[in-house]
MARROBA-389678 format. One record per residue (C-alpha): x, y, z. Coordinates in nm, 3 decimals, decimal comma, always signed. Layout:
{xx:X&yy:Y&zz:Z}
...
***
This chain:
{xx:+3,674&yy:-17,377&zz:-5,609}
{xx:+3,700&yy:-17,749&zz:-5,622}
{xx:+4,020&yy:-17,935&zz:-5,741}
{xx:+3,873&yy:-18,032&zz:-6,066}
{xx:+3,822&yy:-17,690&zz:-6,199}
{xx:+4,164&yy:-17,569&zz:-6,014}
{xx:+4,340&yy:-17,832&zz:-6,201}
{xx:+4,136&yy:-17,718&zz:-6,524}
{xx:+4,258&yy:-17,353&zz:-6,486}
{xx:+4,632&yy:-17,383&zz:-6,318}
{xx:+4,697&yy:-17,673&zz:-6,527}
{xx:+4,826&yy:-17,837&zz:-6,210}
{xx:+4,677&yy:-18,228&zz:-6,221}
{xx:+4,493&yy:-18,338&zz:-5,920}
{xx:+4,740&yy:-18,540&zz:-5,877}
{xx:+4,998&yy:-18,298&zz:-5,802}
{xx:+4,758&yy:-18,084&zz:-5,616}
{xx:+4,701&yy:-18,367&zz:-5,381}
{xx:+5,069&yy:-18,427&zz:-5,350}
{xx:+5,109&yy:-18,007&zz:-5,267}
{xx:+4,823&yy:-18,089&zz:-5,005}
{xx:+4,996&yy:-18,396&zz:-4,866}
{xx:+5,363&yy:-18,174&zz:-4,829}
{xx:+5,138&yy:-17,838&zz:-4,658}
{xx:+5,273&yy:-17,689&zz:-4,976}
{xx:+4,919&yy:-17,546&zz:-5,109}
{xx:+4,635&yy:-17,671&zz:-4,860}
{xx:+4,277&yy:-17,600&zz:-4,924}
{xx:+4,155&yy:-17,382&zz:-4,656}
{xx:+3,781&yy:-17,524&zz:-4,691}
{xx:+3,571&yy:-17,832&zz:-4,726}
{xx:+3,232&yy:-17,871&zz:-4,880}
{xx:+2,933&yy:-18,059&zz:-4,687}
{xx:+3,049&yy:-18,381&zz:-4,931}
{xx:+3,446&yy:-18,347&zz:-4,792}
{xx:+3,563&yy:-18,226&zz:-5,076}
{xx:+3,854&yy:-18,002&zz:-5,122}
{xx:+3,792&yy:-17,611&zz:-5,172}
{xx:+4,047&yy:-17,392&zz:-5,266}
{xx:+4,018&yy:-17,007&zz:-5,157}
{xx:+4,106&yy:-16,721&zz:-5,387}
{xx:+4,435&yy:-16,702&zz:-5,111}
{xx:+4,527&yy:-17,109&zz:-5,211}
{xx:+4,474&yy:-16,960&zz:-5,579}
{xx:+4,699&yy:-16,746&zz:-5,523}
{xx:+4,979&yy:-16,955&zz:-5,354}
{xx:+4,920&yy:-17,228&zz:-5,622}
{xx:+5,056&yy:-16,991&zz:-5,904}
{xx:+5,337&yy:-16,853&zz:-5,642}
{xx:+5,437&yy:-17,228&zz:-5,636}
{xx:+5,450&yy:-17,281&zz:-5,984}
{xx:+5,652&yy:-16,946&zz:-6,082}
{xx:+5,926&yy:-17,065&zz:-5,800}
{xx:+5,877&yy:-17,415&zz:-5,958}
{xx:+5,976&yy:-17,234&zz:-6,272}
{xx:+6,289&yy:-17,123&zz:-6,158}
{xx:+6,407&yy:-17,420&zz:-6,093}
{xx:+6,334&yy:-17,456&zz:-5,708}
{xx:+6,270&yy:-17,801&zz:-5,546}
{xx:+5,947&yy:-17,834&zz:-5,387}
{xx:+6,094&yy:-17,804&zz:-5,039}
{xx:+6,255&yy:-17,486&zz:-5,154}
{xx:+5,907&yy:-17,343&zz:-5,279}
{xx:+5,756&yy:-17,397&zz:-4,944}
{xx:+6,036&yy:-17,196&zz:-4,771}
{xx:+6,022&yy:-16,942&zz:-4,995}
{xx:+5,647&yy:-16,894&zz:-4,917}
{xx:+5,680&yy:-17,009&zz:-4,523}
{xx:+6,011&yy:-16,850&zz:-4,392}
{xx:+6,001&yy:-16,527&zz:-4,372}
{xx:+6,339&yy:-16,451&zz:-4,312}
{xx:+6,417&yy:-16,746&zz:-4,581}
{xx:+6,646&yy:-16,485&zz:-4,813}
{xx:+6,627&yy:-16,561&zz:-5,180}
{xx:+6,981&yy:-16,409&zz:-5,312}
{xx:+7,214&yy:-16,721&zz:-5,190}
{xx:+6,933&yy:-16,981&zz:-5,342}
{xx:+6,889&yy:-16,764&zz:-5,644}
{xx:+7,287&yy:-16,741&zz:-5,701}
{xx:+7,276&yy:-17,134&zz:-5,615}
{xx:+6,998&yy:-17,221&zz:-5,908}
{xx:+7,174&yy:-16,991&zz:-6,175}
{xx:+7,566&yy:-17,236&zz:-6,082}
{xx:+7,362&yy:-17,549&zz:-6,096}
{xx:+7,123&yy:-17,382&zz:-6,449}
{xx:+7,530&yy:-17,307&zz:-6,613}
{xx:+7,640&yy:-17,643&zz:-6,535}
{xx:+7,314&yy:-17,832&zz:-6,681}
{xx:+7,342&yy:-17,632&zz:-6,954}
{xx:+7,731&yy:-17,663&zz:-7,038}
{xx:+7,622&yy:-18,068&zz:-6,983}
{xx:+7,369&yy:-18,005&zz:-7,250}
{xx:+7,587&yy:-17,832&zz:-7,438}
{xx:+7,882&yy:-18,109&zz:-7,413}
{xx:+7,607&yy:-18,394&zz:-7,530}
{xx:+7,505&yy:-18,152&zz:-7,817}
{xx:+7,879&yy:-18,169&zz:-7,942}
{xx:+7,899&yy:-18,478&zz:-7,896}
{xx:+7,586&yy:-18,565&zz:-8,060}
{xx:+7,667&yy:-18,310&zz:-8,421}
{xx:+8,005&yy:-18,463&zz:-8,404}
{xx:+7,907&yy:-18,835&zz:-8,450}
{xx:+7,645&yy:-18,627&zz:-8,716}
{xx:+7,918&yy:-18,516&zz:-8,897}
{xx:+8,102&yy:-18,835&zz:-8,899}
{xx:+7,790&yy:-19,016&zz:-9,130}
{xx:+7,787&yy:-19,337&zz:-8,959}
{xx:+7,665&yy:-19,581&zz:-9,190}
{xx:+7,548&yy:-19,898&zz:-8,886}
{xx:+7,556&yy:-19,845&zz:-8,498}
{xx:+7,867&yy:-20,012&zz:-8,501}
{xx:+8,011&yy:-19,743&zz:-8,661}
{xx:+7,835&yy:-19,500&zz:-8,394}
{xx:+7,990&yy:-19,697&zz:-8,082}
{xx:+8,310&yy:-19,691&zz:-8,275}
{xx:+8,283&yy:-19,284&zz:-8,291}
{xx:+8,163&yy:-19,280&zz:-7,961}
{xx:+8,460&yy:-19,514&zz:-7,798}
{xx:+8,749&yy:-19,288&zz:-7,975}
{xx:+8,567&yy:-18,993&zz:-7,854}
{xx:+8,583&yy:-19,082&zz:-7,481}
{xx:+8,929&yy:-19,225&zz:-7,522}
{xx:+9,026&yy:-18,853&zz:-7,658}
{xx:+8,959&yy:-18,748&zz:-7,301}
{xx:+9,181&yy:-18,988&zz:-7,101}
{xx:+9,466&yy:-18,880&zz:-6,924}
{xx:+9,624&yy:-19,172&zz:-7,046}
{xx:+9,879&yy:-19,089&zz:-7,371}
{xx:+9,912&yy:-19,421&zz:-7,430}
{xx:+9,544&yy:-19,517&zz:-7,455}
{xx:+9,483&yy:-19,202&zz:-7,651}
{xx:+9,732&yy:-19,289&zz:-7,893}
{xx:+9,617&yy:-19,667&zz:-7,904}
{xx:+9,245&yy:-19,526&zz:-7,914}
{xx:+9,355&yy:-19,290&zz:-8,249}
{xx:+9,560&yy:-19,585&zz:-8,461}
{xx:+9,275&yy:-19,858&zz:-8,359}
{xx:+9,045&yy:-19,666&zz:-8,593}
{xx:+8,979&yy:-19,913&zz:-8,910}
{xx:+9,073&yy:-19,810&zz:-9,237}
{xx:+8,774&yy:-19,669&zz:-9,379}
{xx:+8,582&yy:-19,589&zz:-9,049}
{xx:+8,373&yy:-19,286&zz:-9,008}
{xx:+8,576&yy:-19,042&zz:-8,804}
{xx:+8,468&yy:-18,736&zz:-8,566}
{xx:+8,679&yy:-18,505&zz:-8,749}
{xx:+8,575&yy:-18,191&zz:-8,563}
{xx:+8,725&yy:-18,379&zz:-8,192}
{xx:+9,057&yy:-18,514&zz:-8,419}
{xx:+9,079&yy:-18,141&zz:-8,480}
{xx:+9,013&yy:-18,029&zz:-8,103}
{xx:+9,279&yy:-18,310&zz:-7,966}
{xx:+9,536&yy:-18,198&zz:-8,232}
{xx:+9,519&yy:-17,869&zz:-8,133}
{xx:+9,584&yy:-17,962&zz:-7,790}
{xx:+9,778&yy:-18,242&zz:-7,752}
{xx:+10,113&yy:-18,201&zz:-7,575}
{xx:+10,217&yy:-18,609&zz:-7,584}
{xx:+10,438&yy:-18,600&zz:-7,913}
{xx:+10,341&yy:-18,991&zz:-7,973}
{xx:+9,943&yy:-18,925&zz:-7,943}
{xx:+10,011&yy:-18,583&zz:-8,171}
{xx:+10,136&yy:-18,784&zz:-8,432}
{xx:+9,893&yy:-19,028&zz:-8,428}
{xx:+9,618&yy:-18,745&zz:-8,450}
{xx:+9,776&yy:-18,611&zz:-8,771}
{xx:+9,844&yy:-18,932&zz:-8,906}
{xx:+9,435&yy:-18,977&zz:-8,883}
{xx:+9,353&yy:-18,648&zz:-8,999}
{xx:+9,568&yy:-18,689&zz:-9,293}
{xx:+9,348&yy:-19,018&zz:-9,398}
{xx:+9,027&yy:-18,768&zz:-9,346}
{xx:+9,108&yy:-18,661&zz:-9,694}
{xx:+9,141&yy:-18,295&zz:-9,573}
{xx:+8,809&yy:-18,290&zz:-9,440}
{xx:+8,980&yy:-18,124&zz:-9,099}
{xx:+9,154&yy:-17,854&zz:-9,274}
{xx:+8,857&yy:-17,601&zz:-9,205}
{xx:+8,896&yy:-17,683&zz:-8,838}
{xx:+9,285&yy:-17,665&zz:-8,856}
{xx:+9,290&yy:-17,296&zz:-9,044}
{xx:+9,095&yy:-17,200&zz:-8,787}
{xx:+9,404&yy:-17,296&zz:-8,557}
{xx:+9,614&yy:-17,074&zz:-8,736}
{xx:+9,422&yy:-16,775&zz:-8,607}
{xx:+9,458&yy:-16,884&zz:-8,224}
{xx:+9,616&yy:-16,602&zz:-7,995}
{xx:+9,802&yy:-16,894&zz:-7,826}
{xx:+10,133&yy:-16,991&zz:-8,041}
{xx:+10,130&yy:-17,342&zz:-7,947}
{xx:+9,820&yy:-17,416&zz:-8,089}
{xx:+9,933&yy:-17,205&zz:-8,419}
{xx:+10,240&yy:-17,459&zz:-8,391}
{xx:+10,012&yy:-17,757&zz:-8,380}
{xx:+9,779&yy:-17,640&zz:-8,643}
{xx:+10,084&yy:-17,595&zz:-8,898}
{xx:+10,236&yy:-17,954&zz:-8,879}
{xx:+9,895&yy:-18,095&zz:-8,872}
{xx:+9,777&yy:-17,904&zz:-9,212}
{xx:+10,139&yy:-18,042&zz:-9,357}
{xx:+10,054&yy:-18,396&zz:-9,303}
{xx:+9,754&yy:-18,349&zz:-9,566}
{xx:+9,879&yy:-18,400&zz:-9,900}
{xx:+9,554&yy:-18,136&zz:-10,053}
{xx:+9,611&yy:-17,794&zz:-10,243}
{xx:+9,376&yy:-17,632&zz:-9,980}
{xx:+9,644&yy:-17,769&zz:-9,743}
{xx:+9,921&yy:-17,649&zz:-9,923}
{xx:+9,735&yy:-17,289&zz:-9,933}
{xx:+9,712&yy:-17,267&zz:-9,574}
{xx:+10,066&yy:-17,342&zz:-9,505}
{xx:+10,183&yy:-17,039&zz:-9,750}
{xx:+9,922&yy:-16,843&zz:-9,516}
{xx:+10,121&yy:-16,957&zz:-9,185}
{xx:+10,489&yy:-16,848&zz:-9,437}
{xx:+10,394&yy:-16,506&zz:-9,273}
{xx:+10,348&yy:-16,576&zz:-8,901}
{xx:+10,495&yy:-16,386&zz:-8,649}
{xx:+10,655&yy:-16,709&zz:-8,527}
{xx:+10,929&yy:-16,803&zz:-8,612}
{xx:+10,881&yy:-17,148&zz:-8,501}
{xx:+10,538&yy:-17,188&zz:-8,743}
{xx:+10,702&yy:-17,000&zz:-9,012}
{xx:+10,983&yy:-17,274&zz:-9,068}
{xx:+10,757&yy:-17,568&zz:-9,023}
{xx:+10,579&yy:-17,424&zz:-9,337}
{xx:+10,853&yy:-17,376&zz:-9,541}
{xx:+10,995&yy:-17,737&zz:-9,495}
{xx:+10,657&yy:-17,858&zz:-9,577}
{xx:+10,590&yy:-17,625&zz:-9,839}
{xx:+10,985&yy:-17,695&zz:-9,963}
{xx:+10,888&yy:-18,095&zz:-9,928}
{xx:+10,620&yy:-18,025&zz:-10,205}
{xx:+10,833&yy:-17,866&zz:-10,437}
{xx:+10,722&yy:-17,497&zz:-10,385}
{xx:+11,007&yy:-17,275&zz:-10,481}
{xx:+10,903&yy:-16,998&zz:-10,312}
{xx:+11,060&yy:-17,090&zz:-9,922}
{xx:+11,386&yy:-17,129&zz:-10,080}
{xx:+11,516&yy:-16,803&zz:-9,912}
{xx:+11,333&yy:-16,910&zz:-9,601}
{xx:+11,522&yy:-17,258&zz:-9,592}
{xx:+11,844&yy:-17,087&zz:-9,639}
{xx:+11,796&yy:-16,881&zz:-9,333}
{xx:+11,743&yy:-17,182&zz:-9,132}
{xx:+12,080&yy:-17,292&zz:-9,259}
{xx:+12,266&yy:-16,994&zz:-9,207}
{xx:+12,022&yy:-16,925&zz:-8,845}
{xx:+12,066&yy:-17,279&zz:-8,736}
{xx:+11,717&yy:-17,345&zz:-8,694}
{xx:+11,679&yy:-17,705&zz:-8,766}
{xx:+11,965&yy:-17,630&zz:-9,052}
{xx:+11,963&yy:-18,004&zz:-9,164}
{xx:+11,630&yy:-18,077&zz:-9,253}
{xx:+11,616&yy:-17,761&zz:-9,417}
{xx:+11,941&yy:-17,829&zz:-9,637}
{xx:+11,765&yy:-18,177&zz:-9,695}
{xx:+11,463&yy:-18,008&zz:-9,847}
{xx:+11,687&yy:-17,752&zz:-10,031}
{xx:+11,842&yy:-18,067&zz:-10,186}
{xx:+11,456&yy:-18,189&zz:-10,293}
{xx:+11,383&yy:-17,836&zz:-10,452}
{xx:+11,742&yy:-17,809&zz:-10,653}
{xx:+11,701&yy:-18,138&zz:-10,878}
{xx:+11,592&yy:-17,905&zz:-11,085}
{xx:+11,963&yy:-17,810&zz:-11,241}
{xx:+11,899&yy:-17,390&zz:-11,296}
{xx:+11,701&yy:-17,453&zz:-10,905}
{xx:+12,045&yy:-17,575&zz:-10,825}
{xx:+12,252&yy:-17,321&zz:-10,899}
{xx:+12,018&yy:-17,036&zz:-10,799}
{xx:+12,015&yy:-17,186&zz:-10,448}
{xx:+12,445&yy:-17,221&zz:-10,482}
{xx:+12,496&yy:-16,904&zz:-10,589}
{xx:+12,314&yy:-16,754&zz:-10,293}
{xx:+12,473&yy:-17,005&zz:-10,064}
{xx:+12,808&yy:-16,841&zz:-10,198}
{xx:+12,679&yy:-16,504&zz:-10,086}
{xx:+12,627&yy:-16,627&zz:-9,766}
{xx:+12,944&yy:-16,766&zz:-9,717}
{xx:+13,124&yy:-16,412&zz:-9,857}
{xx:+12,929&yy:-16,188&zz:-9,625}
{xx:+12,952&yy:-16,385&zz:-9,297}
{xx:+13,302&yy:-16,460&zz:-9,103}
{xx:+13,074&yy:-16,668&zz:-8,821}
{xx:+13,258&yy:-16,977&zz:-8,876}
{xx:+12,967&yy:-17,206&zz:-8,730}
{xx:+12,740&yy:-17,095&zz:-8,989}
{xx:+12,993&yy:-17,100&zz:-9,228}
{xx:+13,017&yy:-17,464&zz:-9,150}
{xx:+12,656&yy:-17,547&zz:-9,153}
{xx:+12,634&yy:-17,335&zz:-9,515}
{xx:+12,957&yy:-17,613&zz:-9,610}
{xx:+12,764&yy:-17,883&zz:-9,462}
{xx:+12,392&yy:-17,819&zz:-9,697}
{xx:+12,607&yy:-17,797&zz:-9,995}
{xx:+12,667&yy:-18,192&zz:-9,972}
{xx:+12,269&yy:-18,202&zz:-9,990}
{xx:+12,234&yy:-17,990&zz:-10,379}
{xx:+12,293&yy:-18,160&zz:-10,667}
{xx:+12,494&yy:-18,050&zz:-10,961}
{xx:+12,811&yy:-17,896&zz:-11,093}
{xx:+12,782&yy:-17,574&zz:-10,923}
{xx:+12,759&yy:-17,733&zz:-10,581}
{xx:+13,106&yy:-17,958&zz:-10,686}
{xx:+13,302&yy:-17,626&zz:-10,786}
{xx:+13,158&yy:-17,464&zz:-10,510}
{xx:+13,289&yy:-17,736&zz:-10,252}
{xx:+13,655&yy:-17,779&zz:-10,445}
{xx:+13,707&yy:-17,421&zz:-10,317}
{xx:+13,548&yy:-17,443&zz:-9,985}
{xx:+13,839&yy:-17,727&zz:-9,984}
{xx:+14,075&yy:-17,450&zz:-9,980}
{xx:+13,927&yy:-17,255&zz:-9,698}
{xx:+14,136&yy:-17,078&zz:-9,464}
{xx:+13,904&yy:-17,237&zz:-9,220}
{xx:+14,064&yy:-17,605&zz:-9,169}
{xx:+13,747&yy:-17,733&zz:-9,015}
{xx:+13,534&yy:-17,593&zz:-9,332}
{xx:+13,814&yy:-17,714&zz:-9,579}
{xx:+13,814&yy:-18,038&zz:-9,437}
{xx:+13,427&yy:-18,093&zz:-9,421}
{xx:+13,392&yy:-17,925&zz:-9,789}
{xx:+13,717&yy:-18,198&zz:-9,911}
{xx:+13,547&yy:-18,499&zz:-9,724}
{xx:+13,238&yy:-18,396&zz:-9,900}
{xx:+13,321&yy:-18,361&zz:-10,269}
{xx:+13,560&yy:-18,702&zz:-10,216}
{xx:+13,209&yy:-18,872&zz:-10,098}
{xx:+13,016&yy:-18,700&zz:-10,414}
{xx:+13,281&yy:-18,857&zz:-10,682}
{xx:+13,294&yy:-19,154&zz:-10,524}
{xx:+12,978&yy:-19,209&zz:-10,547}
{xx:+12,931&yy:-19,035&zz:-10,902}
{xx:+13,175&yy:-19,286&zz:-10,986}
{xx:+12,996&yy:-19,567&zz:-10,868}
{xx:+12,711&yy:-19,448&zz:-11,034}
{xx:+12,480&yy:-19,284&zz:-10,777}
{xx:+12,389&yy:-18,900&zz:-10,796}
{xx:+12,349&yy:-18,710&zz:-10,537}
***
């Protein structure tokens, strides 16, 4: 068979065929009486051996071994083609992100594109400080990669570059918060951590929604960032939750601040005394007592004032004295005009 018709029927080009020939890769065995190639039904054969290796992924060199050696073993270069075929592919895969990412973003102009593309490689630098400068260099306006804000959020351990991340994802307009719920759901409590003060940076409903969700987390942690940011927007509900953080400790005076948010109301105000009262009745810890004293100066109202004239009377000195220096600061300022 001459190369023209092999070509036709391998779908090999002469080209290539000449190239096997020149390598002793697949060598036609014959020659016509015009010195042209002819291929045996055995070069056939080889040919398509050469192209299913080819296939596989094997160089040229490693074809001919395959076919040549025949001790050549074909395990190690089989296990050595399927590393390399996983690491092209996660490559692919990476660019494929990448690529759906800037998608997602609608980039109006290339500039827009390079933009997405510059914060995107920045996101992977081991430098906080570039991350950080990377995140707060994005123009007001700009199409963001929400979906790798997300990812970096979720991740981030530099406290500066975290806040910077939420700080974009809150001018996203809640367009992360599908990502971020997702977050809530991790196995790893970290990332649940992340996920919860990153949803209460959005000012949204649907944000406001998923932090209720993360109210019943099984950490503790994630349950008390949602109730100060749930307590921040005016939701009632975390009251109890805020005064466990008082009487527990746990961050006890950003809680009492947010208690003091939710009471302006004046019947909010004394619900949230009253049980502040029952606190202080069925506990003889005087450290919480103190911190209990302490968040009263933080509600508004007449119930907190009586409730501080007697806490002046305490059998405690340290709790009288706190509760006395308190109410003396309330009237003087109620005096003055001010209201706490």
């Amino acid at each position: 068979m001459l190369i023209g018709e092999v070509s036709q029927r391998s779908g090999v080009s002469t080209r290539m065929l000449r190239h096997y020939d020149a390598l002793g890769l697949v060598k036609p065995t014959g020659r016509t009486s015009g010195g042209y190639r002819e291929y045996s039904a055995d070069d056939i054969r080889r040919l398509f051996h050469v192209e299913c290796l080819r296939t596989l992924g094997l160089s040229l060199n490693e074809a001919k071994r395959a076919l040549d050696e025949p001790a050549f073993a074909p395990a190690e270069l089989v296990g050595k083609l399927i590393r390399h075929t996983r690491a092209r592919i996660a490559t692919e895969e990476e660019l494929l992100r990448k690529l759906e990412r800037v998608e997602a973003a609608a980039p109006a102009r290339w500039g827009d594109v390079m933009s997405i593309v510059t914060l995107m490689r920045a996101l992977e630098s081991e430098s906080g400080a570039h991350r950080q400068q990377a995140v707060l260099a994005q123009n007001e306006g700009a199409a963001l990669p929400v979906e790798a804000l997300v990812e970096a959020a979720l991740s981030e351990d530099d406290p500066n570059v975290a806040g910077a991340l939420r700080w974009s994802l809150a001018r996203a307009a809640g367009e992360g918060l599908t990502d971020l719920s997702v977050g809530l759901d991790s196995a790893v409590v970290e990332v649940r951590r992340r996920a919860t003060v990153a949803i209460a940076a959005v000012p949204t409903e649907e944000a406001t929604a998923l932090l209720r969700r993360a109210l019943d987390d099984g950490d503790v942690t994630v349950r008390d960032r949602a109730a100060l940011a749930l307590g921040s927007r005016r939701v009632a509900e975390v009251v109890p939750a805020l005064l466990e953080m008082v009487v527990e400790g746990r961050s006890d005076v950003e809680a009492a601040e947010v208690l003091g948010l939710l009471a302006e109301v004046a019947p909010a105000a004394d619900r949230i005394v009253r049980a502040m009262r029952d606190d202080l009745e069925t506990t003889e810890d005087a450290p919480t007592r103190l911190r209990i004293t302490q968040a009263l100066a933080e509600i508004p109202g007449a119930a907190a004032q009586d409730a501080l004239a007697e806490l002046a009377n305490d059998d405690d000195r340290t709790i009288a004295a706190t509760a006395s220096a308190i109410a003396h600061t309330r009237n003087r300022r109620k005096r003055h005009g001010f209201h706490n």
